[in-house]
ZADO-1210 file (C-alpha; in nm, 4 decimals, padded with zeros to 6 digits):
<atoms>
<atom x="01.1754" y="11.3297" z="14.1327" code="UNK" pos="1"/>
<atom x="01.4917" y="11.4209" z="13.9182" code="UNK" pos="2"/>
<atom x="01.5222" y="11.7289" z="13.7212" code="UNK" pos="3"/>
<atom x="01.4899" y="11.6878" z="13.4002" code="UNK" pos="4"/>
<atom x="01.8508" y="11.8145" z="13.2373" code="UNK" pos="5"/>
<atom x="01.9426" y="12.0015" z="12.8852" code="UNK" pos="6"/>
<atom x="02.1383" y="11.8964" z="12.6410" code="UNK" pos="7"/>
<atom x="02.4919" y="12.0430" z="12.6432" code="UNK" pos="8"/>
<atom x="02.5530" y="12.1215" z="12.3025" code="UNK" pos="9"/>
<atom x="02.3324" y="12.1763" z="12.0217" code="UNK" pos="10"/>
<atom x="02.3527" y="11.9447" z="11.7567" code="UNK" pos="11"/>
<atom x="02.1778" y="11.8963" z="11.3838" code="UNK" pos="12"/>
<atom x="01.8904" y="11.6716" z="11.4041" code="UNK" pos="13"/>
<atom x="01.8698" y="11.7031" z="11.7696" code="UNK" pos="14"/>
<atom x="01.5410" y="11.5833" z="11.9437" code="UNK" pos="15"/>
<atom x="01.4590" y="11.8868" z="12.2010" code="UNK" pos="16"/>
<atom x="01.1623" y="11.9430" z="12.0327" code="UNK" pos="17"/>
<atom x="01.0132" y="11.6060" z="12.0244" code="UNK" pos="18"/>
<atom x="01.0584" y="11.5389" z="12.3355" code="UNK" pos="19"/>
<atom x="00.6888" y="11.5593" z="12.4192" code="UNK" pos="20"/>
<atom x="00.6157" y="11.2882" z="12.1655" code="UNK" pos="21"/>
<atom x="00.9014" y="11.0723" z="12.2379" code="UNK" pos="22"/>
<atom x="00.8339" y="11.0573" z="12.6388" code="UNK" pos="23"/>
<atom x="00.4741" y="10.9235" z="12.5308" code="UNK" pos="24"/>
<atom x="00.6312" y="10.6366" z="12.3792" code="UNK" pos="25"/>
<atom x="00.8016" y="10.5312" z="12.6981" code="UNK" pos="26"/>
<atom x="00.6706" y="10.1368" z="12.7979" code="UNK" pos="27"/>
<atom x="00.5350" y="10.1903" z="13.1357" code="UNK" pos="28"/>
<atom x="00.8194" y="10.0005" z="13.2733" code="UNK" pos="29"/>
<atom x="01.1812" y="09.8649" z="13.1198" code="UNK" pos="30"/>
<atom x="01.5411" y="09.7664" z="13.2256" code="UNK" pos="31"/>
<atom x="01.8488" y="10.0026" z="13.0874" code="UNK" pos="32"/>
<atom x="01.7695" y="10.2785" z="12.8822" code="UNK" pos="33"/>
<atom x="02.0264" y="10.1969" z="12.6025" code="UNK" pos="34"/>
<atom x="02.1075" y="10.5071" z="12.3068" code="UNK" pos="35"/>
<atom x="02.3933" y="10.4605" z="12.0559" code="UNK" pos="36"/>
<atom x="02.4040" y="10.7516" z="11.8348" code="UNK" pos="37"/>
<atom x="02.4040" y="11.0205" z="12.1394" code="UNK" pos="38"/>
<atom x="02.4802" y="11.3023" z="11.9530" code="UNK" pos="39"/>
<atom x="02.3467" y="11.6193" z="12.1647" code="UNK" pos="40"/>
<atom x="02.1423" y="11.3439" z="12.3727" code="UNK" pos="41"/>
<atom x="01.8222" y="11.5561" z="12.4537" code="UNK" pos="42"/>
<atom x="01.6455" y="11.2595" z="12.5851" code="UNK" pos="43"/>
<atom x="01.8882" y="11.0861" z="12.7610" code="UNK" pos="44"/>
<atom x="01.9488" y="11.4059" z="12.9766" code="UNK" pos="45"/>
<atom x="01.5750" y="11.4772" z="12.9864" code="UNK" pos="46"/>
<atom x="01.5267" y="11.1315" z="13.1664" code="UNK" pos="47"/>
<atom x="01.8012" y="11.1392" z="13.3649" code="UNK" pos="48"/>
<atom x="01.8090" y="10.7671" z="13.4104" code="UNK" pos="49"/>
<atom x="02.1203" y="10.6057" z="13.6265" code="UNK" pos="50"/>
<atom x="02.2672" y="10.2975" z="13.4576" code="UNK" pos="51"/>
<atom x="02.2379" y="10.4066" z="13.1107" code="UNK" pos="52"/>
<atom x="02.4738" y="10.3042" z="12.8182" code="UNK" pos="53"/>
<atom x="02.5435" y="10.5848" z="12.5702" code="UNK" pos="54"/>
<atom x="02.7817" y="10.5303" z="12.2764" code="UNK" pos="55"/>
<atom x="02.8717" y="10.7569" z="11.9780" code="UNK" pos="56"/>
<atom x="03.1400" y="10.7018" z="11.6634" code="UNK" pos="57"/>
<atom x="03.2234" y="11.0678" z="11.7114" code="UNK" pos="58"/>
<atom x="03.5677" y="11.0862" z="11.9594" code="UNK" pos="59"/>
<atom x="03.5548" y="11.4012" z="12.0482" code="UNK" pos="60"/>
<atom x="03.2303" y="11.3975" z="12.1356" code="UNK" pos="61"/>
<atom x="03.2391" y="11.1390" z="12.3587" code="UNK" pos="62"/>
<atom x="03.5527" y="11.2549" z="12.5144" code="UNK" pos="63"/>
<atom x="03.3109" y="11.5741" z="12.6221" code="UNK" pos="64"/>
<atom x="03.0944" y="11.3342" z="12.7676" code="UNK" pos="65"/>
<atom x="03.3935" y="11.1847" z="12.9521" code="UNK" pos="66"/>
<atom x="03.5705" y="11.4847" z="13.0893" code="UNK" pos="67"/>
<atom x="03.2234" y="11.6476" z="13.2091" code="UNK" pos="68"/>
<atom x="03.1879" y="11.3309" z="13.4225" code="UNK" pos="69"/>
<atom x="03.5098" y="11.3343" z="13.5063" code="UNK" pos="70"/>
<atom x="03.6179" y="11.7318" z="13.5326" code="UNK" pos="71"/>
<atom x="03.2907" y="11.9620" z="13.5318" code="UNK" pos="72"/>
<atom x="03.4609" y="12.2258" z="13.7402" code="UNK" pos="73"/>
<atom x="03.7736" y="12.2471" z="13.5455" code="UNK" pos="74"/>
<atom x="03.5505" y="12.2706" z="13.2319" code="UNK" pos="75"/>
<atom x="03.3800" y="12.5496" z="13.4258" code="UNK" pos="76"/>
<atom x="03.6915" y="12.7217" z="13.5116" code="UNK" pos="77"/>
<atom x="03.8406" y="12.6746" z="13.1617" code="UNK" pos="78"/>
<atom x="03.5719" y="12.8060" z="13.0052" code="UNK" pos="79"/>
<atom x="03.5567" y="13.1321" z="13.1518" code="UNK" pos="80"/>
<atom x="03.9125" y="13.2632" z="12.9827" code="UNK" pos="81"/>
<atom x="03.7399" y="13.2085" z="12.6335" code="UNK" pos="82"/>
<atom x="03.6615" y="13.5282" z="12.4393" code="UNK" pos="83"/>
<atom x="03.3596" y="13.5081" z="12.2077" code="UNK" pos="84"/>
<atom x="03.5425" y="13.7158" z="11.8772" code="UNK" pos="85"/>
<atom x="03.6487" y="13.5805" z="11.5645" code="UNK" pos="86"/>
<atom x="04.0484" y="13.6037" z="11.5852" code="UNK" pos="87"/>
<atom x="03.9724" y="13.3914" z="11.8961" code="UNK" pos="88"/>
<atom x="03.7094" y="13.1422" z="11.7259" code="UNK" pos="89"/>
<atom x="03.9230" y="13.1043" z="11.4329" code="UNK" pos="90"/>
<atom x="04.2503" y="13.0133" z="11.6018" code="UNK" pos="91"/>
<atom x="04.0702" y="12.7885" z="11.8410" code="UNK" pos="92"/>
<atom x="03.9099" y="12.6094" z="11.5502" code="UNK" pos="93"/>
<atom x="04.2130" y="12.5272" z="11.3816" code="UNK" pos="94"/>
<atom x="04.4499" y="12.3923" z="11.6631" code="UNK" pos="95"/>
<atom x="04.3542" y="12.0747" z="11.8620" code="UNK" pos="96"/>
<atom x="04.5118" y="12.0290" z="12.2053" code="UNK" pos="97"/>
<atom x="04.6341" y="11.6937" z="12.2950" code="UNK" pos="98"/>
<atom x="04.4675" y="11.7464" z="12.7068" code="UNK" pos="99"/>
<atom x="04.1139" y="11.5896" z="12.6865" code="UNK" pos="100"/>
<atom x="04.0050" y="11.8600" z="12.9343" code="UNK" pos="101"/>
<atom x="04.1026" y="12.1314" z="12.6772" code="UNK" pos="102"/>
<atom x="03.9475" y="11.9172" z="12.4202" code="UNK" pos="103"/>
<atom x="03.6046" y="11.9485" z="12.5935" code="UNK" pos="104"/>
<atom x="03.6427" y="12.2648" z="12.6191" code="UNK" pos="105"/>
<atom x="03.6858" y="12.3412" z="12.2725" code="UNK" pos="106"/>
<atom x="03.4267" y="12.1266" z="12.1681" code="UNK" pos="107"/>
<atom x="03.1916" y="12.3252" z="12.3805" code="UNK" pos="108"/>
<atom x="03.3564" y="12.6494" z="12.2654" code="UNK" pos="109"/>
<atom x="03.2963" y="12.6107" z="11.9302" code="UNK" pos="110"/>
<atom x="02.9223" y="12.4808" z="11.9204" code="UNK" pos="111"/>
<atom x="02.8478" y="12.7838" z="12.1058" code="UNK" pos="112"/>
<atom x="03.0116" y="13.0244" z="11.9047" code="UNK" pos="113"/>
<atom x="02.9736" y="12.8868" z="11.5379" code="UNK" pos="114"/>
<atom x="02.6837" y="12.9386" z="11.3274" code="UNK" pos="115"/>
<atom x="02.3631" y="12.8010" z="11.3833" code="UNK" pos="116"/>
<atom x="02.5160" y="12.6066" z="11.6657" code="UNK" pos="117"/>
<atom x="02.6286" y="12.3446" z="11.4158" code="UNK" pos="118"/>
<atom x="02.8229" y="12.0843" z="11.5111" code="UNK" pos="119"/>
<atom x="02.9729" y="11.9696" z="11.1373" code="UNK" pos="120"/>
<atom x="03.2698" y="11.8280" z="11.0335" code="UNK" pos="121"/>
<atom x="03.4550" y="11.7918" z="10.6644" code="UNK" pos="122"/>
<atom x="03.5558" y="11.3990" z="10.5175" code="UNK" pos="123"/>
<atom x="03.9095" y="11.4874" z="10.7253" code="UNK" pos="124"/>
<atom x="03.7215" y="11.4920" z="11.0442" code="UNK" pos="125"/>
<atom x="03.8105" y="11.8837" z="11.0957" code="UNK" pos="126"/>
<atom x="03.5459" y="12.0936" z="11.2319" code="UNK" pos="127"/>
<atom x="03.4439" y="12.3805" z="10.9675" code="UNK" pos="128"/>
<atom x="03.1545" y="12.5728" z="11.0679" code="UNK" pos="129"/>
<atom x="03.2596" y="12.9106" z="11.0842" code="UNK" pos="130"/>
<atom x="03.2176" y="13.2037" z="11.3479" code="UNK" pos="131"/>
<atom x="02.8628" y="13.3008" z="11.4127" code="UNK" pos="132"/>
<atom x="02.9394" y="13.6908" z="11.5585" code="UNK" pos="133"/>
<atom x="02.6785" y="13.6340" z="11.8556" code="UNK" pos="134"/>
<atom x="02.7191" y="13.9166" z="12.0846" code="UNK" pos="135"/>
<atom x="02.4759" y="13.7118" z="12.3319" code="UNK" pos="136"/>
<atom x="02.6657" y="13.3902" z="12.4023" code="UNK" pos="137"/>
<atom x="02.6535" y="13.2174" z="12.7182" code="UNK" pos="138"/>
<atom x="02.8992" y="12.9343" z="12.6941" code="UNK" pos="139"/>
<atom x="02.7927" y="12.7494" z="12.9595" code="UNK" pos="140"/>
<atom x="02.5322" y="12.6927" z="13.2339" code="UNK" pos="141"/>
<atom x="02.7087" y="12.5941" z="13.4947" code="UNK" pos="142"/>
<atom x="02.3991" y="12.4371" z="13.7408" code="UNK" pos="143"/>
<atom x="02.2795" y="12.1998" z="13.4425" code="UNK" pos="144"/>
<atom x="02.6443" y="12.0653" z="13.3590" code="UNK" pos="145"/>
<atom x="02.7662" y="11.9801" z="13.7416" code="UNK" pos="146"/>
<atom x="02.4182" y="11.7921" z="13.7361" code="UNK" pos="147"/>
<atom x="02.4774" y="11.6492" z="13.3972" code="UNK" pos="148"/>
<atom x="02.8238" y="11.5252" z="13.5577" code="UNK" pos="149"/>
<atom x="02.6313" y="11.3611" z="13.8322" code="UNK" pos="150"/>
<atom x="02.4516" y="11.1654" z="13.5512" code="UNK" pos="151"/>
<atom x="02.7282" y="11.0581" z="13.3738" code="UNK" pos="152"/>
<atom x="02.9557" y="10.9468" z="13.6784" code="UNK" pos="153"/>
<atom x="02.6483" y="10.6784" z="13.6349" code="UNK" pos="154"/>
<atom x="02.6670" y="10.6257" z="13.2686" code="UNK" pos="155"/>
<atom x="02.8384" y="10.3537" z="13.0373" code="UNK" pos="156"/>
<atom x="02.9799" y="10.6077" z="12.7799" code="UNK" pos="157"/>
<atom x="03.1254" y="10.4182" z="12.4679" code="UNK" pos="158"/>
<atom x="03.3076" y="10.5014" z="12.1375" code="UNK" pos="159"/>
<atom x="03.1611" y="10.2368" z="11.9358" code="UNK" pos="160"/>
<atom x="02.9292" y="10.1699" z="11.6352" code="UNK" pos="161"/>
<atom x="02.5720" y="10.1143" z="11.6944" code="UNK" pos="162"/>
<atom x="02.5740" y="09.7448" z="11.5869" code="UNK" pos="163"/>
<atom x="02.8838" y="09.6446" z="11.8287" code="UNK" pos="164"/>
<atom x="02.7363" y="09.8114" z="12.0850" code="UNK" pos="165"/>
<atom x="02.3818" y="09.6726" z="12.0707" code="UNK" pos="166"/>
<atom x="02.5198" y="09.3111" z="11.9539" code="UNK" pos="167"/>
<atom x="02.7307" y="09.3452" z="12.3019" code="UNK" pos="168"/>
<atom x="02.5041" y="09.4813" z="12.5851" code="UNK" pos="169"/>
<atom x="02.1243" y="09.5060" z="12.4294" code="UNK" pos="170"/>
<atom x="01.9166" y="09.2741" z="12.6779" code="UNK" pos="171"/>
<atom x="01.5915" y="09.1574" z="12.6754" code="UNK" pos="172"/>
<atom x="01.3380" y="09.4671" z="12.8148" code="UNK" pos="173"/>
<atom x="01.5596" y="09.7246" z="12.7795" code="UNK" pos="174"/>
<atom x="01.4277" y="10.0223" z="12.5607" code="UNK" pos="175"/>
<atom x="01.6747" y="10.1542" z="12.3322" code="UNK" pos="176"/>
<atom x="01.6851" y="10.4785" z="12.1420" code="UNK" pos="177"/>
<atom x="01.7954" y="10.4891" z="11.8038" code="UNK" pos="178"/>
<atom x="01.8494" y="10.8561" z="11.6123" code="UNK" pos="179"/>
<atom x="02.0696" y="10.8010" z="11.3111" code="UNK" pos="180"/>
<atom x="02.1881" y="11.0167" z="11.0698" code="UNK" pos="181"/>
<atom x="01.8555" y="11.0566" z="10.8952" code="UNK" pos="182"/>
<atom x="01.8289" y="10.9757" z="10.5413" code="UNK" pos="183"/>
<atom x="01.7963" y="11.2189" z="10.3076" code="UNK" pos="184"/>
<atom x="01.4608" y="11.3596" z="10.1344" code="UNK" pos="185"/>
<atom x="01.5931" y="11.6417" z="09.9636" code="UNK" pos="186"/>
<atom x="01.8966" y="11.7754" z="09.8113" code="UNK" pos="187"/>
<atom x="01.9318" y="12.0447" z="10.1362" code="UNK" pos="188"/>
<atom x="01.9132" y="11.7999" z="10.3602" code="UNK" pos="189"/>
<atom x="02.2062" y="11.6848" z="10.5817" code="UNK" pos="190"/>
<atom x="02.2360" y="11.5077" z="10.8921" code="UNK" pos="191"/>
<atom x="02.5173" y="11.2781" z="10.7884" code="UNK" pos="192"/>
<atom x="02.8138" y="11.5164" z="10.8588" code="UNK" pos="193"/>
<atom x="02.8494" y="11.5111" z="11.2123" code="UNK" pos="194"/>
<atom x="03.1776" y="11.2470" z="11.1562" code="UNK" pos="195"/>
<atom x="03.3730" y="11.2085" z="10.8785" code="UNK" pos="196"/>
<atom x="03.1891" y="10.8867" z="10.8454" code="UNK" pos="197"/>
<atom x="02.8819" y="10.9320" z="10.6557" code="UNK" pos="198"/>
<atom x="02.5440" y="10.7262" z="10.6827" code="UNK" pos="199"/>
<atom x="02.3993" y="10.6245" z="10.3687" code="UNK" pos="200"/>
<atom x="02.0594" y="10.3910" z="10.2601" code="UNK" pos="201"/>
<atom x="02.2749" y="10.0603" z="10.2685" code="UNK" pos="202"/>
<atom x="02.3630" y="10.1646" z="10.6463" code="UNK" pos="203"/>
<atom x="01.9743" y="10.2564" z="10.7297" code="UNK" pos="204"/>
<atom x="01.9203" y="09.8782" z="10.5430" code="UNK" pos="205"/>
<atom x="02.1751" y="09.7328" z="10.7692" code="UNK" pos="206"/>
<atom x="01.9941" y="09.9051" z="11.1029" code="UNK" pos="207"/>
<atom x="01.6922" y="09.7915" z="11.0354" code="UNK" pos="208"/>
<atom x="01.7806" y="09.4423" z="10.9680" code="UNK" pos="209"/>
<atom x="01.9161" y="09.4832" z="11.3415" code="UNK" pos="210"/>
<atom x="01.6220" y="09.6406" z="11.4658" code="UNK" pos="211"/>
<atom x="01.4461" y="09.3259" z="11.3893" code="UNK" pos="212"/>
<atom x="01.7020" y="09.1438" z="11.5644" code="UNK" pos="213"/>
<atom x="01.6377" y="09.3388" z="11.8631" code="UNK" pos="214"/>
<atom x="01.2818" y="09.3061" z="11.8778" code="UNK" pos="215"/>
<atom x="01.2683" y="08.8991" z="11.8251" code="UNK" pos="216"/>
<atom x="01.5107" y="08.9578" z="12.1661" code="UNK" pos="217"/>
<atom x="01.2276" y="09.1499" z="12.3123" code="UNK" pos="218"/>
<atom x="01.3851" y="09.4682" z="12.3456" code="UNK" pos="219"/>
<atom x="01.1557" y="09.7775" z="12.3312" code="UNK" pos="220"/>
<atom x="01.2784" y="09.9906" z="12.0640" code="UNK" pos="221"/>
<atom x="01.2218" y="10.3369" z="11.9236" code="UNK" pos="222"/>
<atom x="01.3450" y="10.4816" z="11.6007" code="UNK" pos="223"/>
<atom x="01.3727" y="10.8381" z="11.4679" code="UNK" pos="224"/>
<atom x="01.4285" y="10.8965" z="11.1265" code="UNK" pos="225"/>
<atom x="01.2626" y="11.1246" z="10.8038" code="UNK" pos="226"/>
<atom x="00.9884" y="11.0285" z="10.6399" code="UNK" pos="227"/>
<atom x="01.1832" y="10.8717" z="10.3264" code="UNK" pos="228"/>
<atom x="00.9341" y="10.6114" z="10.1464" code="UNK" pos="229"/>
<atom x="01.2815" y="10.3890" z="10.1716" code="UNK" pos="230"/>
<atom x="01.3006" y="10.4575" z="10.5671" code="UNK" pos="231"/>
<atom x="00.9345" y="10.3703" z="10.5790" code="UNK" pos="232"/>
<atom x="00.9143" y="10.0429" z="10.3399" code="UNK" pos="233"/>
<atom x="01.1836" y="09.9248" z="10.5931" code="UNK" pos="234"/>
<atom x="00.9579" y="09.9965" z="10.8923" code="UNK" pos="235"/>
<atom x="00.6254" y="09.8981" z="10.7300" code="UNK" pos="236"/>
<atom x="00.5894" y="09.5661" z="10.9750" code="UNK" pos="237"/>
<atom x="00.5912" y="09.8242" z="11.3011" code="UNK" pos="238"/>
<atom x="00.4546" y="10.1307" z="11.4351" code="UNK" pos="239"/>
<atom x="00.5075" y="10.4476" z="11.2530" code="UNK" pos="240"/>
<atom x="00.4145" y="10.7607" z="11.3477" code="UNK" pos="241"/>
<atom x="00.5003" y="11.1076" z="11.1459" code="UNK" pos="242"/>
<atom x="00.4781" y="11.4743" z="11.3100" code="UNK" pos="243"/>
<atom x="00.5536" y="11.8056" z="11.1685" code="UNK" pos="244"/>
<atom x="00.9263" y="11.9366" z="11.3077" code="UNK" pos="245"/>
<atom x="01.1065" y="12.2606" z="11.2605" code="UNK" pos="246"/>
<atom x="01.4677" y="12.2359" z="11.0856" code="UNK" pos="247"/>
<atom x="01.6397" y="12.5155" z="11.3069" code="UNK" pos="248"/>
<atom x="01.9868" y="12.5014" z="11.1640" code="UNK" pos="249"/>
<atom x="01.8966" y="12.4858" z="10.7742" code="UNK" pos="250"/>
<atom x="02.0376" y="12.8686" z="10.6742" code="UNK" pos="251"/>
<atom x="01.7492" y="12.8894" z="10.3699" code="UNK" pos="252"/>
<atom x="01.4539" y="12.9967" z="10.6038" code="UNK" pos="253"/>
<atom x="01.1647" y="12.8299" z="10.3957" code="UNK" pos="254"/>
<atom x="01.3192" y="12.4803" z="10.4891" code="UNK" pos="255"/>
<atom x="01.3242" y="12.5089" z="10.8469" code="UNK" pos="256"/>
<atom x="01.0382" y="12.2891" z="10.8259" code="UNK" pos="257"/>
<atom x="01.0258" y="11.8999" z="10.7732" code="UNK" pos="258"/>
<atom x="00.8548" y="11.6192" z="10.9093" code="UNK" pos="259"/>
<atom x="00.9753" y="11.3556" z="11.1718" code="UNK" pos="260"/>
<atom x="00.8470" y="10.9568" z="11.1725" code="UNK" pos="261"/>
<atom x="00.8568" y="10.7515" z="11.5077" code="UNK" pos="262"/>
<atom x="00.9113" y="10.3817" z="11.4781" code="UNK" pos="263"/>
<atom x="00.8229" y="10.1690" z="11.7892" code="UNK" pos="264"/>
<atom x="00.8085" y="09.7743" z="11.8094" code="UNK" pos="265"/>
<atom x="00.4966" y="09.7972" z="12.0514" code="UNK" pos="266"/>
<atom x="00.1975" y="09.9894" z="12.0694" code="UNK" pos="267"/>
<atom x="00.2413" y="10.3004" z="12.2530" code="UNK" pos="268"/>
<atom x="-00.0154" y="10.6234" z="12.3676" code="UNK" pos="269"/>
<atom x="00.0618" y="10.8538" z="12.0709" code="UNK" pos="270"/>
</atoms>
């Protein structure tokens, strides 16, 4: 059986924590295991499926995806000459090398040592989270990213939008993953700003008009999103589950809670 593997990088709305829930949705049997808005990819690396097709719009993050399948060890190696202080952080954050290895390491870098672990960038597409002042920081475990290598050597990883690449490779059976940028149910929420390209309700309208699509094709399909009434008027026709979630990176404590809804085109075990 293979492991199940962690997600490199933390990342705002990531799905670590419904992973229970999202496993039991799993049809007992399907083709690729498509995902296009990766982001930290928690269940993608949890399954650890060969012949998967990951896409994001964020560059940078998939040329992280690239070099670890590419480069692991270098990344490894790289890594270690980092120093965890803010003088360091802050002249890291604001210079972007041109090598893709030493892009992948700064991507790394700076989720690790930023606050909250947020990956966030401004309408420029600059990275502005600032310096968290950890002391504990471990930058990398090494084990879980030459095995998360191993995955990706056997991965499709893309730089597209979700709708080219679903038009282009989405295939009858295969179960697909979708985690947008969830819409908004209250002024402190935000899980647009991970690119400088932001996801608003005419985009959600425009997914699930796809999502339909997708399911007349007979693909199995899974949505994440909040529990919006727009998000669920949208999704009435399917299954919709909601479960309570924790909001780890919201810096006002009493929001660190929120709830979660599961759309699936089929009837599944939770």
């Amino acid at each position: 059986m293979k492991d199940n593997l962690k997600p490199i990088l933390k990342w705002a709305g990531g799905k670590r924590q419904m992973l229970p829930e999202l496993i039991k949705c799993f049809p007992k049997k399907f083709n690729r295991y498509l995902e296009p808005f990766i982001g930290g990819g928690a269940l993608f690396f949890f399954i650890n499926k060969n012949n998967s097709i990951i896409s994001d719009t964020n560059k940078e993050l998939i040329n992280l995806y690239k070099e670890i399948s590419k480069n692991p060890k270098k990344i490894i190696k790289n890594l270690k000459k980092y120093k965890n202080n803010k003088d360091f952080f802050y002249n890291i954050r604001k210079s972007v090398p041109n090598n893709l290895t030493d892009k992948a390491c700064r991507a790394i870098y700076l989720n690790r040592t930023c606050f909250n672990g947020l990956y966030r960038v401004n309408k420029k597409g600059e990275f502005n989270v600032p310096f968290a002042n950890n002391k504990n920081v471990r930058l990398i475990d090494e084990n879980n990213l030459l095995k998360v290598s191993k995955l990706l050597k056997k991965t499709k990883i893309l730089n597209l939008s979700y709708d080219l690449l679903l038009k282009k490779y989405a295939k009858k059976n295969d179960l697909i993953f979708l985690d947008p940028p969830y819409l908004p149910i209250s002024k402190y929420s935000d899980f647009k700003r991970y690119t400088k390209e932001q996801f608003y309700l005419g985009d959600h309208k425009k997914l699930a008009n796809l999502f339909e699509e997708l399911h007349k094709k007979g693909c199995y399909l899974i949505l994440t999103n909040s529990t919006s009434s727009e998000v669920i008027k949208l999704y009435k026709k399917f299954n919709i589950k909601i479960f309570n979630t924790k909001r780890n990176i919201n810096s006002k404590g009493n929001l660190r809670t929120g709830k979660d809804i599961i759309v699936t085109n089929y009837e599944t075990s939770i």
